[in-house]
TORKOL-4160 file (C-alpha; in steps of 0.2 Angstrom, whole numbers, padded with zeros to 4 digits, m for minus):
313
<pt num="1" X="m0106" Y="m0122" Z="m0103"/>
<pt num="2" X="m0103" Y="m0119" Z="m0120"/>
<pt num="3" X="m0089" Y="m0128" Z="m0130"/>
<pt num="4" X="m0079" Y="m0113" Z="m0136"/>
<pt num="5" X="m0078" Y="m0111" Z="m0116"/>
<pt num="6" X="m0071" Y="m0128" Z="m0113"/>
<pt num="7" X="m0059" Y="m0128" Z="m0127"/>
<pt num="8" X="m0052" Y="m0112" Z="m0119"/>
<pt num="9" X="m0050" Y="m0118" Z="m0102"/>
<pt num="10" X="m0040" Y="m0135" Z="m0109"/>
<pt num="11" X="m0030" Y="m0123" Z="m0119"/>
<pt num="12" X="m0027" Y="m0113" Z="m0102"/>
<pt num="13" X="m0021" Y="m0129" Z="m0095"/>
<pt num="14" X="m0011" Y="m0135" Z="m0108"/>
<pt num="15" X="m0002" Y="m0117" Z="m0105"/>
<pt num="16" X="m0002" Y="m0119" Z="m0088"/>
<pt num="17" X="0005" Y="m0133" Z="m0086"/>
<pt num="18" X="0019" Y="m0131" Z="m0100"/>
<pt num="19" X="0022" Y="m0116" Z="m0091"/>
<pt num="20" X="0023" Y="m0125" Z="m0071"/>
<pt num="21" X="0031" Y="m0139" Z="m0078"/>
<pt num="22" X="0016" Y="m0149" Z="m0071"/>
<pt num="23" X="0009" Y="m0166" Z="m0074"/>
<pt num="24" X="m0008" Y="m0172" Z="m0079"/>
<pt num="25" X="m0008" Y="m0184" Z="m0061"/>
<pt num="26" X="m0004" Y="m0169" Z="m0053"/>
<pt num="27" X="m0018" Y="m0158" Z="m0061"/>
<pt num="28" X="m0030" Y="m0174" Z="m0057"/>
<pt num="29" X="m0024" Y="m0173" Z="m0038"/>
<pt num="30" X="m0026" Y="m0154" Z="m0038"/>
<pt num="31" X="m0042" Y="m0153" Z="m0045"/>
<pt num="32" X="m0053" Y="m0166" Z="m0041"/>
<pt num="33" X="m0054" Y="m0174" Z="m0058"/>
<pt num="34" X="m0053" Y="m0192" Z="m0063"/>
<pt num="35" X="m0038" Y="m0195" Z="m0073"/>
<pt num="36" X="m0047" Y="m0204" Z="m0086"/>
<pt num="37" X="m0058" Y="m0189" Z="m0089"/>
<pt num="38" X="m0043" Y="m0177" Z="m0089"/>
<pt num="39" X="m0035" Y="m0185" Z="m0103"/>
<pt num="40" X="m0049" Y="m0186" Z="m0114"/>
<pt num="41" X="m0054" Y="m0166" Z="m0110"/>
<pt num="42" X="m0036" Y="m0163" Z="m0114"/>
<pt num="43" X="m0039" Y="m0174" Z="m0131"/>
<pt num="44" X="m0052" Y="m0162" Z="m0135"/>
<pt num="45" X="m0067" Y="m0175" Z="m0131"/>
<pt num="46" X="m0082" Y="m0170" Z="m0124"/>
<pt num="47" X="m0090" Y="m0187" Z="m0119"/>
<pt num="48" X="m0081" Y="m0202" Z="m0111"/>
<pt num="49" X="m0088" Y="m0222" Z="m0112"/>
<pt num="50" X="m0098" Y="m0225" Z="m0097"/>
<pt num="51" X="m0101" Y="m0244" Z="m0099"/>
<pt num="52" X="m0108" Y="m0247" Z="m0115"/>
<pt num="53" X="m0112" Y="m0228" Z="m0118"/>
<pt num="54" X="m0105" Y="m0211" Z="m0119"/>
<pt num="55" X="m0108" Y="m0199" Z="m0107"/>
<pt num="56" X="m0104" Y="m0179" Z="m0109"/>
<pt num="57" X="m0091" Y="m0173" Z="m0097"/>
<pt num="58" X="m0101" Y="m0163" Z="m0086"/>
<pt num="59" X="m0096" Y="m0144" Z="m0083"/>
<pt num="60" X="m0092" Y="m0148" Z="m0066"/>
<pt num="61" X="m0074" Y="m0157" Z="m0071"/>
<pt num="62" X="m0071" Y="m0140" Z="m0082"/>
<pt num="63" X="m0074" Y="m0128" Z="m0068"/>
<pt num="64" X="m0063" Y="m0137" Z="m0057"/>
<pt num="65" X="m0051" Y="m0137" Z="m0067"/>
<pt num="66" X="m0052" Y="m0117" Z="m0070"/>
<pt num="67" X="m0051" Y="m0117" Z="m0051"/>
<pt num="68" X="m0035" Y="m0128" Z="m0049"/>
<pt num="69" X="m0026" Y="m0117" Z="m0064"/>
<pt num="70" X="m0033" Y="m0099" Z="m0058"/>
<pt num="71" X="m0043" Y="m0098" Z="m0076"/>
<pt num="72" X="m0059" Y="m0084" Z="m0074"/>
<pt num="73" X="m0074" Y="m0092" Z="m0080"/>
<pt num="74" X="m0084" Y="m0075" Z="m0076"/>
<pt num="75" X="m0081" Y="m0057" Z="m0077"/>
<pt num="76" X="m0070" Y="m0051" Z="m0064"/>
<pt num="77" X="m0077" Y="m0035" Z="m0054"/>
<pt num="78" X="m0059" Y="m0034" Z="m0043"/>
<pt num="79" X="m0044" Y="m0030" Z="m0050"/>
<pt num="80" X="m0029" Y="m0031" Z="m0041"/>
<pt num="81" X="m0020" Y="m0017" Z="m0034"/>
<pt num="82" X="m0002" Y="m0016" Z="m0029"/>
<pt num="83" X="m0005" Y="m0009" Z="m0012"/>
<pt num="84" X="0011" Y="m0007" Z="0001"/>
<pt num="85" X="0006" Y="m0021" Z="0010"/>
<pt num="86" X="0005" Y="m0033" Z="m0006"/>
<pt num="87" X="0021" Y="m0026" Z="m0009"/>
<pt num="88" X="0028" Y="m0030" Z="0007"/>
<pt num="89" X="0019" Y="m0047" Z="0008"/>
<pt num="90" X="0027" Y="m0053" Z="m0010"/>
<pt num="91" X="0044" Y="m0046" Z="m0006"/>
<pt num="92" X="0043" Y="m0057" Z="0012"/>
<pt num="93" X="0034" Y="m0072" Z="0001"/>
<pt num="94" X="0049" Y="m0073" Z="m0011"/>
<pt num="95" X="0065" Y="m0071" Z="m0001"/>
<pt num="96" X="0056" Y="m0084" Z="0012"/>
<pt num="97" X="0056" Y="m0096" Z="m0004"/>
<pt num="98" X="0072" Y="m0092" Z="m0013"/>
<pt num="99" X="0082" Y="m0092" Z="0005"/>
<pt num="100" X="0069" Y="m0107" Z="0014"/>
<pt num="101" X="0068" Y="m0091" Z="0028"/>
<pt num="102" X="0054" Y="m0095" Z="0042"/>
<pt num="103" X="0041" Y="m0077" Z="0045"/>
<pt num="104" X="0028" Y="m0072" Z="0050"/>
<pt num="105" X="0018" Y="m0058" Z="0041"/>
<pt num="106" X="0010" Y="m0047" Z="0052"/>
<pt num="107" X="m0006" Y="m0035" Z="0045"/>
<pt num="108" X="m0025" Y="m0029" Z="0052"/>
<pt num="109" X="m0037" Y="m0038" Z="0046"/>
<pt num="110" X="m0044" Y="m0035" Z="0026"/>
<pt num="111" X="m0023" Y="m0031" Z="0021"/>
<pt num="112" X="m0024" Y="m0041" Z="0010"/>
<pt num="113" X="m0015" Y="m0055" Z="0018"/>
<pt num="114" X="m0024" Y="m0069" Z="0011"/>
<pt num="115" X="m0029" Y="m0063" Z="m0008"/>
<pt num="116" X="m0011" Y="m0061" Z="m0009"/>
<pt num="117" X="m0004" Y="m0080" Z="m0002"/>
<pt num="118" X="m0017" Y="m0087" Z="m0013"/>
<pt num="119" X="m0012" Y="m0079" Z="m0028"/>
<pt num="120" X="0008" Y="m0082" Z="m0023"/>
<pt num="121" X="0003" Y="m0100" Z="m0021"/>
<pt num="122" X="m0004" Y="m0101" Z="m0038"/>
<pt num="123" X="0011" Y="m0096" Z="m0045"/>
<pt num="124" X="0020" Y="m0111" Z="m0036"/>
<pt num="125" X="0009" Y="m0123" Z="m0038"/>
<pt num="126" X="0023" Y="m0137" Z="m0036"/>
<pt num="127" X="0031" Y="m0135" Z="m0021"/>
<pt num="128" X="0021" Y="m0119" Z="m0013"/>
<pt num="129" X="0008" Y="m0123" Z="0001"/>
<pt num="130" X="m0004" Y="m0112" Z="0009"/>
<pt num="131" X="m0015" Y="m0119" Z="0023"/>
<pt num="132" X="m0028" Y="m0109" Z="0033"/>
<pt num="133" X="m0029" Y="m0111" Z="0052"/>
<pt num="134" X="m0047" Y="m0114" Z="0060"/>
<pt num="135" X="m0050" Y="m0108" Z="0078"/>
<pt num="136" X="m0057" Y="m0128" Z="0080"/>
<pt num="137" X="m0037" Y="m0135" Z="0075"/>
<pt num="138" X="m0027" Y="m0143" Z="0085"/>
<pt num="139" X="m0011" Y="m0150" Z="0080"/>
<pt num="140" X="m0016" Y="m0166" Z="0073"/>
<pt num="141" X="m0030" Y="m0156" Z="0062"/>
<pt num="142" X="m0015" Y="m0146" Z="0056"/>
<pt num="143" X="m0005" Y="m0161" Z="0052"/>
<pt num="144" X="m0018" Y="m0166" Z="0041"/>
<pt num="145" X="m0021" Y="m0150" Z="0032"/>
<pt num="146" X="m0002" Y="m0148" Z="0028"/>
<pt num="147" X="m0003" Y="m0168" Z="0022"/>
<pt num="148" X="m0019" Y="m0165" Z="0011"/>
<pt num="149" X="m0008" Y="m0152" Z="0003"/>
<pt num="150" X="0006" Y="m0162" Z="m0001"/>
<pt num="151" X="0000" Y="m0175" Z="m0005"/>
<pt num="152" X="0003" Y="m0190" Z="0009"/>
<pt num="153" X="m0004" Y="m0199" Z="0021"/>
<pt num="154" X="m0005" Y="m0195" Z="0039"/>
<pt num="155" X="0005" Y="m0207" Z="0050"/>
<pt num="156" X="m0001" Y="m0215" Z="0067"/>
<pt num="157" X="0008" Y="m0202" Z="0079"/>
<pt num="158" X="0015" Y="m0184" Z="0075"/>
<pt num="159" X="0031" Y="m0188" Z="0076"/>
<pt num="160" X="0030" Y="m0199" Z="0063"/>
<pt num="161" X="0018" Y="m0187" Z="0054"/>
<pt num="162" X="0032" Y="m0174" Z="0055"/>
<pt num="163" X="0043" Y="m0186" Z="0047"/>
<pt num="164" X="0035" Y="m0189" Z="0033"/>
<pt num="165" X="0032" Y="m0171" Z="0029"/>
<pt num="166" X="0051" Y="m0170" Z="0031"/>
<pt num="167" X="0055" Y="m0183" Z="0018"/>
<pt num="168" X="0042" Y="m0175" Z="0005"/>
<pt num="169" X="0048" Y="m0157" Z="0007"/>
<pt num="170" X="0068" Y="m0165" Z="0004"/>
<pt num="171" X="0060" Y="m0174" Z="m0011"/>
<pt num="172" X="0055" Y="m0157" Z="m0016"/>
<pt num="173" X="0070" Y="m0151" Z="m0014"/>
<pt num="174" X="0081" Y="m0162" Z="m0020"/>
<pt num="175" X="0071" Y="m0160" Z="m0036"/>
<pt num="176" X="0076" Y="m0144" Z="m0037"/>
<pt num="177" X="0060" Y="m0136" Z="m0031"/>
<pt num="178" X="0061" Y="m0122" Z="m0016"/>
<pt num="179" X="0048" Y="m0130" Z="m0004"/>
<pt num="180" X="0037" Y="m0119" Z="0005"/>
<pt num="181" X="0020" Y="m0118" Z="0018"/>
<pt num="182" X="0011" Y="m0105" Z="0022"/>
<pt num="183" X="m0002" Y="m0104" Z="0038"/>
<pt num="184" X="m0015" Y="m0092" Z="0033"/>
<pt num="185" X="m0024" Y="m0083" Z="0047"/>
<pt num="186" X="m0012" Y="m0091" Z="0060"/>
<pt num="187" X="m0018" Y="m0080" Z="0073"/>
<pt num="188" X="m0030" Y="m0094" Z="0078"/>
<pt num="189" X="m0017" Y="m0105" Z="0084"/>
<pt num="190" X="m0015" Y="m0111" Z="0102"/>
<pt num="191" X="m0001" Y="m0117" Z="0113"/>
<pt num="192" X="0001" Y="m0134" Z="0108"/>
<pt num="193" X="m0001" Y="m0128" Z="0088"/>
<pt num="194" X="0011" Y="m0115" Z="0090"/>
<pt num="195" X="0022" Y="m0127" Z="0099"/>
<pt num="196" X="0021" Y="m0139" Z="0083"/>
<pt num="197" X="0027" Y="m0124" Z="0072"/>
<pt num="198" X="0045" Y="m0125" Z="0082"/>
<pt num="199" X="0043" Y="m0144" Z="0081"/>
<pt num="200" X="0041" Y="m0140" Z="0059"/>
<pt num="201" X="0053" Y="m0127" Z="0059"/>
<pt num="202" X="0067" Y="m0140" Z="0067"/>
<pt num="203" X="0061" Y="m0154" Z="0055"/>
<pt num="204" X="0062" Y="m0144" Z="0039"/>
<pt num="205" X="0075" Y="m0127" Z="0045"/>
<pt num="206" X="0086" Y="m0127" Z="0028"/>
<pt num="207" X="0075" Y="m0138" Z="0021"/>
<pt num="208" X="0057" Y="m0129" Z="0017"/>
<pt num="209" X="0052" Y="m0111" Z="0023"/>
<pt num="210" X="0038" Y="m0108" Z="0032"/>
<pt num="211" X="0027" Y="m0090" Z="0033"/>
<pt num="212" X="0014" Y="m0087" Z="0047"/>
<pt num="213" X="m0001" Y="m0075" Z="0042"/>
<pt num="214" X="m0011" Y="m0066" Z="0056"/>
<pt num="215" X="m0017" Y="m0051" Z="0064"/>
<pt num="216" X="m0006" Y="m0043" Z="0078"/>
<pt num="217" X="m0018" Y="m0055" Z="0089"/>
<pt num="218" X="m0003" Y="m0069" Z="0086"/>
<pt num="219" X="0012" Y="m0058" Z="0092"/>
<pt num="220" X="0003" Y="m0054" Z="0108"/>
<pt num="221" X="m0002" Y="m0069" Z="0111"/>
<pt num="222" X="0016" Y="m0076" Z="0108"/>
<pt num="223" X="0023" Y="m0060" Z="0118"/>
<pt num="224" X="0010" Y="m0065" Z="0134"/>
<pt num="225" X="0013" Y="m0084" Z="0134"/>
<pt num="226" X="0032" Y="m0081" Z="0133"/>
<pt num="227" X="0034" Y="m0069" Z="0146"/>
<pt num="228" X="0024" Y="m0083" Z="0157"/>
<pt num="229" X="0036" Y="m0094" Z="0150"/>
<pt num="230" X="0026" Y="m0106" Z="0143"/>
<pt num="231" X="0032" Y="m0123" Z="0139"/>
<pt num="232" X="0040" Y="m0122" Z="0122"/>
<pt num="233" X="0036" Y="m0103" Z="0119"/>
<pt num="234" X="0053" Y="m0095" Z="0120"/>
<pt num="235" X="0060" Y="m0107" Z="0109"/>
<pt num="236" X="0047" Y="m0104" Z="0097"/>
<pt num="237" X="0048" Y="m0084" Z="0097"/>
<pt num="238" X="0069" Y="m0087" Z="0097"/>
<pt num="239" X="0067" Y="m0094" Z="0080"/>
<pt num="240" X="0056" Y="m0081" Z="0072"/>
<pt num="241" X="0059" Y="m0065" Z="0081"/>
<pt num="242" X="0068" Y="m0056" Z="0065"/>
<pt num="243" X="0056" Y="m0064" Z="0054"/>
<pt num="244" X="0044" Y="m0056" Z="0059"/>
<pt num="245" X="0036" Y="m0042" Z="0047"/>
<pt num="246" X="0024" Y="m0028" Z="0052"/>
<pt num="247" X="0014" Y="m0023" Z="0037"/>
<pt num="248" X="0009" Y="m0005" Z="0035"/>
<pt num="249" X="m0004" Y="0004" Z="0039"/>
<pt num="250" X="m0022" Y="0002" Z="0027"/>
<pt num="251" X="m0025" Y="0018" Z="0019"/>
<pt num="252" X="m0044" Y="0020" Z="0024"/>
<pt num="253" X="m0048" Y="0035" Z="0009"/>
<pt num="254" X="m0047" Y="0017" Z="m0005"/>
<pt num="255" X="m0037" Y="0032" Z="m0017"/>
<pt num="256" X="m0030" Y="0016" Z="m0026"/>
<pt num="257" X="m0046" Y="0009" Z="m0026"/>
<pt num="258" X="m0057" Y="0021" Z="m0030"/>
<pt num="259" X="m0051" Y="0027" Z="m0047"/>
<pt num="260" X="m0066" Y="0024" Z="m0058"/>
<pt num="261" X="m0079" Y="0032" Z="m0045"/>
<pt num="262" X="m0070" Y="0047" Z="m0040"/>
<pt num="263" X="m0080" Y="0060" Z="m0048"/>
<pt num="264" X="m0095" Y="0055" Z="m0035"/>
<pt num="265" X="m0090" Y="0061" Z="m0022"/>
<pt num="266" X="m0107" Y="0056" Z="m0011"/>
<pt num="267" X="m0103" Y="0037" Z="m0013"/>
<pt num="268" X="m0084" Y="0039" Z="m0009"/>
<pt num="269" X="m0087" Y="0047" Z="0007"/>
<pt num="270" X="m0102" Y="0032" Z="0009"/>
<pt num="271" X="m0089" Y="0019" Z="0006"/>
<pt num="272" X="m0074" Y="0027" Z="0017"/>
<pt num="273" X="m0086" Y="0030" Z="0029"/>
<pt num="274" X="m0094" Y="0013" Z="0030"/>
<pt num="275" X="m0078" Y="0002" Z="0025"/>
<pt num="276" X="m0065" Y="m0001" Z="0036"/>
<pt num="277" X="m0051" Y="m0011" Z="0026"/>
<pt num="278" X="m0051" Y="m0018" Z="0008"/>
<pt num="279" X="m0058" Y="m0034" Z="0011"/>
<pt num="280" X="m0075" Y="m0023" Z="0016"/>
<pt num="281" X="m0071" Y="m0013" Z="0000"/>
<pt num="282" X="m0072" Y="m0030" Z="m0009"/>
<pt num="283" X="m0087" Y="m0036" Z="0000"/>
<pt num="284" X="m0096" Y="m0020" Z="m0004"/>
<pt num="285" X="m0092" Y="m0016" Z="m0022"/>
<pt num="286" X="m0091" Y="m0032" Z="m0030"/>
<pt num="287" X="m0109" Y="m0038" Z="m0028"/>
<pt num="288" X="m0116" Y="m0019" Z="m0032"/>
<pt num="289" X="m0104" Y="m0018" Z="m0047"/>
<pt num="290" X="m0111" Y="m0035" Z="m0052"/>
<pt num="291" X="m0130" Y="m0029" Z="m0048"/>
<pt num="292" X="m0126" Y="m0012" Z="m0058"/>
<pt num="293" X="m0121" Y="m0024" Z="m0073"/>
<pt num="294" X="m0136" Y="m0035" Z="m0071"/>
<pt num="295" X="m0151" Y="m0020" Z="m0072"/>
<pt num="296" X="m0140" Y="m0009" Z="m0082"/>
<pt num="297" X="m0140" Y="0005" Z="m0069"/>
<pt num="298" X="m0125" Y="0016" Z="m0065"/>
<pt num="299" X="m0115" Y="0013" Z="m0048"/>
<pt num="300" X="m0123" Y="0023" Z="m0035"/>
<pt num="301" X="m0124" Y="0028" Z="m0016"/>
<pt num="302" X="m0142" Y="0023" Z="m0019"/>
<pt num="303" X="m0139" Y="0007" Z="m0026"/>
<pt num="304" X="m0127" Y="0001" Z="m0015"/>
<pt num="305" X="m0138" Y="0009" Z="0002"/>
<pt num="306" X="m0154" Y="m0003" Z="m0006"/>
<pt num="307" X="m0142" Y="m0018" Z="m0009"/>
<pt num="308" X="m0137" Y="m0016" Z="0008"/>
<pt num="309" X="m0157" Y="m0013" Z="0018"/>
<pt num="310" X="m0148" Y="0004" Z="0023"/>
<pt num="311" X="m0160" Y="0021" Z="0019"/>
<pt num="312" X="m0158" Y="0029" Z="0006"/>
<pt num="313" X="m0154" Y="0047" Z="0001"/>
């Protein structure tokens, strides 16, 4: 990495977090960097003593600090694209913070669900938490996610854990910060977890909002346990049932997409035909506009069919 590189990503932090209000400890905890070497990347140093010997600061501690602060360190292939459903998901996002409502955001798979929470929690980095459910979770692993975000240590049992989430978010909050978490692809969770979100959405109602993320796989597994009346089930759908927010529709012809490859028309109809959402969009055209870039040839059907060990034309 070169060093014009590294003064540019400290001068990106020093904007960031003038602009975040954000301390060095907390950029430290975010990204993985030791303090010590913080400081001296922020005072323009590019070794540190090591014992009796400097050391260069190794590119690693740079690129994770472009990470924690959203600073590109390559070119970007994807550029974002005000779709409805990213429109719908911020508008949710931001009344949820600014009122501590509890929702749950609703969209098919590849909306655009979890591009968008990431980059909302970028913009929050104080007191704006996403974590992402695992099929493998159960509550306590949840617990621990939602800790490691904030900060704290996990407690002996969950109700204690639960409490100490509590007092952190109304330290937030007291601070003047508008606390809020996120679960990201919450369609994974099961009883018990989903159980926990009522147990959260008592601890913290007025206090921290919370926004579930999933397919329409979590409202009718909600809709099936409750009409069973599973144990703690209709308490939980009674505190979210006008939260909940359906997205719209993915509009499969990519118009909004598409802009810069509509005058060939043969590998439009290839990637509407073989792409179902805009996270396969994504996983199609970024690595063939990246190959395109590398051997210097134009964007094509072919391209993209050899890329993919599918026939060509």
């Amino acid at each position: 990495m070169k060093s014009e590189l590294k003064t540019k990503i400290i001068e990106a932090l020093e904007n960031y977090m003038r602009f975040h209000s954000i301390s060095a400890n907390e950029i430290a905890k975010r990204s993985g960097v030791n303090a010590g070497y913080l400081s001296a990347m922020r005072a323009g140093k590019l070794t540190v003593k090591a014992g009796d010997k400097e050391v260069d600061i190794a590119n690693k501690y740079y690129e994770s600090i472009a990470k924690a602060i959203g600073y590109q360190l390559q070119k970007n292939y994807w550029q974002t694209v005000t779709t409805p459903q990213m429109l719908r998901i911020l508008a949710t996002l931001e009344d949820a913070k600014k009122y501590g409502y509890t929702n749950v955001i609703i969209g098919e798979t590849g909306s655009g669900k979890s591009y968008v929470a990431d980059m909302f929690a970028q913009r929050f980095p104080l007191d704006c938490f996403k974590v992402t459910v695992s099929s493998q979770d159960n509550i306590g692993d949840l617990l621990e996610k939602v800790c490691e975000k904030i900060h704290i240590a996990t407690e002996k049992s969950k109700s204690k854990t639960l409490r100490a989430i509590a007092r952190k978010m109304q330290l937030l909050k007291a601070d003047g910060n508008a606390p809020m978490l996120m679960f990201d692809e919450a369609e994974y969770m099961r009883q018990p977890a989903l159980c926990n979100m009522k147990e959260l959405y008592d601890n913290l109602n007025g206090i921290c909002s919370i926004v579930l993320l999933g397919t329409d796989q979590l409202t009718r597994h909600i809709d099936k346990m409750r009409k069973k009346n599973r144990d703690g089930i209709p308490q939980l759908y009674r505190r979210i049932r006008f939260g909940i927010q359906i997205l719209p529709t993915i509009d499969r012809t990519f118009k909004q997409f598409l802009n810069d490859v509509l005058n060939d028309k043969n590998l439009v109809q290839f990637l509407r035909s073989n792409c179902d959402n805009y996270g396969e969009l994504h996983d199609v055209l970024v690595p063939a506009l990246r190959e395109a870039d590398r051997t210097g040839q134009p964007l094509t059907e072919n391209l993209i069919r050899t890329m993919l060990n599918m026939p060509n034309l």
